[in-house]
Every structure is written in structure tokens, then in C-alpha cells.
C-alpha positions in Angstrom: -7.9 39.2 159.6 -10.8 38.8 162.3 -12.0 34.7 162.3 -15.8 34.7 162.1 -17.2 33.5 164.7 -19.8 30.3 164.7 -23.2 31.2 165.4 -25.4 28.6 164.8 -26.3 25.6 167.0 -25.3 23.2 163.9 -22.0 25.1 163.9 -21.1 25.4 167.2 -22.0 21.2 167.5 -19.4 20.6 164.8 -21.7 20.6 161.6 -22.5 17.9 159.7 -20.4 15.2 161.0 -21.3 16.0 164.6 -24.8 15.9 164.0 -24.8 12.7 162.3 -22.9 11.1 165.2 -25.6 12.8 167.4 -28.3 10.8 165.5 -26.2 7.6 165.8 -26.0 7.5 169.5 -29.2 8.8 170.1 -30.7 5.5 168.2 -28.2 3.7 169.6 -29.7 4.3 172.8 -33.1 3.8 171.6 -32.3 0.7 170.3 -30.5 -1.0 173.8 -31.7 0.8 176.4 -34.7 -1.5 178.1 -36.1 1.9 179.6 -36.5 3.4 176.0 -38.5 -0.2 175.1 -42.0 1.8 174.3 -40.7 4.2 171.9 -38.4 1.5 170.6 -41.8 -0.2 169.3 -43.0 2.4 167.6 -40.5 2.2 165.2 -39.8 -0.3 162.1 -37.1 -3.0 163.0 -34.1 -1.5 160.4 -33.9 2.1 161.7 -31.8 3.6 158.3 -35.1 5.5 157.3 -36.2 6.8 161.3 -31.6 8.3 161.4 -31.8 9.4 158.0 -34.8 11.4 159.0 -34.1 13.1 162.1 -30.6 13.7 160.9 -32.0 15.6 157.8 -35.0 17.6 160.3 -32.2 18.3 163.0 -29.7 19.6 160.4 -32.1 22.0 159.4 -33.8 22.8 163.3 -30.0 23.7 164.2 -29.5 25.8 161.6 -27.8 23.8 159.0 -29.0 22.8 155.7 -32.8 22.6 155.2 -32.4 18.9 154.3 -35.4 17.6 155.4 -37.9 20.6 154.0 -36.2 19.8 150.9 -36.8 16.4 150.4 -40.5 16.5 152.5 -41.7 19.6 152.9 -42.4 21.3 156.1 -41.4 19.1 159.1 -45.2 19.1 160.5 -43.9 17.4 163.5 -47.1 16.8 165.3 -49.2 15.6 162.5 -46.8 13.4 161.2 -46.5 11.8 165.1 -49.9 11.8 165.4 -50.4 8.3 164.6 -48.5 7.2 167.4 -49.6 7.2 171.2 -47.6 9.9 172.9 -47.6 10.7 176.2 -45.0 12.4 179.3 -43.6 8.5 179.5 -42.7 8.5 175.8 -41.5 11.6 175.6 -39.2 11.1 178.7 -38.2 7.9 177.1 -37.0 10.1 173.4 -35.5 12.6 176.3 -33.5 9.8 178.0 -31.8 8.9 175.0 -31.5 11.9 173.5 -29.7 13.4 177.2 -27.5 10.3 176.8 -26.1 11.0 172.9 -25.9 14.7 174.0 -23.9 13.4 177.2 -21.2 12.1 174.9 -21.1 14.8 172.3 -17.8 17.3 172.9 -20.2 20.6 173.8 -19.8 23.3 176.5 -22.3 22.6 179.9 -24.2 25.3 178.9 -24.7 24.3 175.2 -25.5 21.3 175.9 -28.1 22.5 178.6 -29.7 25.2 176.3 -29.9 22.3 173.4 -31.4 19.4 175.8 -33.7 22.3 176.9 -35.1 23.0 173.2 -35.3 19.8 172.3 -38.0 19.0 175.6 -39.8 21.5 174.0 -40.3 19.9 170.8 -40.6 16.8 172.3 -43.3 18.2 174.6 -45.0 18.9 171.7 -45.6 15.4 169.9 -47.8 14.3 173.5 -50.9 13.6 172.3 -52.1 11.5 174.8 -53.7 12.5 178.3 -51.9 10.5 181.0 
């Protein structure tokens, strides 16, 4: 019997455990990191709702369980960042700590390139302010 082979981006990162330790290091660098300060702000001071969150949106952007349309509806990223004051600084802040959680996450080069790559992108997308 042939093994199937994993074709998703949740699957190949290990599924739902993996991504859930994604989520924990990436606010775990949000949280410390004095060069991640800004965005740090912008959230509330208990971050169970801001992990619960992007662990149920990423879950589903991978290719996992729609978790987070389920529960909320379409994601709607930029409106529902809109009342925050993005720019390239904020964004490279969410990049930073995201890079460093992806840094520690057990992934091939490339993967982890093509992912860090895509999530730029969506990032790139929440600026909302000129700089």
C-alpha cells in the first residue's frame, strides 16, 4: 500500500499541534522582544483571545480546519485591522516575530521560506497607514 502523501501547508507543519506551538512562540516574541514594543501595544494585556484567534485564522489559511470562519465568519483581515495604525514598521515588527517562531519550528529551508514569504503578503496587506 502507497502512503499518501501530505499536501497541505497545515500538514506538512505538523497539523494542529504544530501550529499551536507556532502561535505560542510567535506571541512569545511579541510579548519580550523590545523591537516588537509598537505592535505589542496594540494588543490587550492577557493575549488568550489575540492566540486563540490567529491559531483558529492560520489553521484554516494553511489548510486545516476552517476554525476561525466557523466561529466568525469570513476572516476580513483588513477591515477587522483597520482600527489599528499599520504601517511597513508594524508590519516588519509582526514579520520579526513571526520569522523568529518560524525559525524554531522543525520545517524544510524551503518551507519555511515559501511560508515566511506568504505570510509578508498578508501582512503587507493590513498597512494602512502611508509612512
Amino acid at each position: 500500500m502507497i502512503e499518501p502523501t501530505k499536501t497541505s501547508p497545515y500538514e506538512l507543519l505538523g497539523g494542529e499541534e504544530a501550529v499551536q506551538s507556532l502561535v505560542d512562540r510567535f506571541y512569545f516574541y511579541m510579548d519580550t522582544l523590545p523591537e516588537a514594543a509598537d505592535i505589542r501595544e496594540m494588543h490587550q494585556q492577557n493575549l488568550t483571545a489575540a492566540r486563540q484567534k490567529l491559531f483558529k485564522f492560520l489553521s484554516g489559511w494553511l489548510g486545516g480546519p476552517d476554525l476561525y470562519i466557523r466561529e466568525f465568519g469570513h476572516p476580513r483581515l483588513r477591515m477587522r485591522h483597520f482600527p489599528f495604525a499599520i504601517g511597513a514598521a508594524e508590519r516588519d515588527q509582526w514579520m520579526l516575530c513571526m520569522n523568529k517562531a518560524l525559525d524554531e519550528m522543525p520545517m524544510s529551508d524551503e518551507f519555511r521560506k515559501n511560508l515566511s514569504r506568504a505570510l509578508h503578503q498578508v501582512a503587507t496587506h493590513m498597512i494602512n497607514q502611508g509612512e
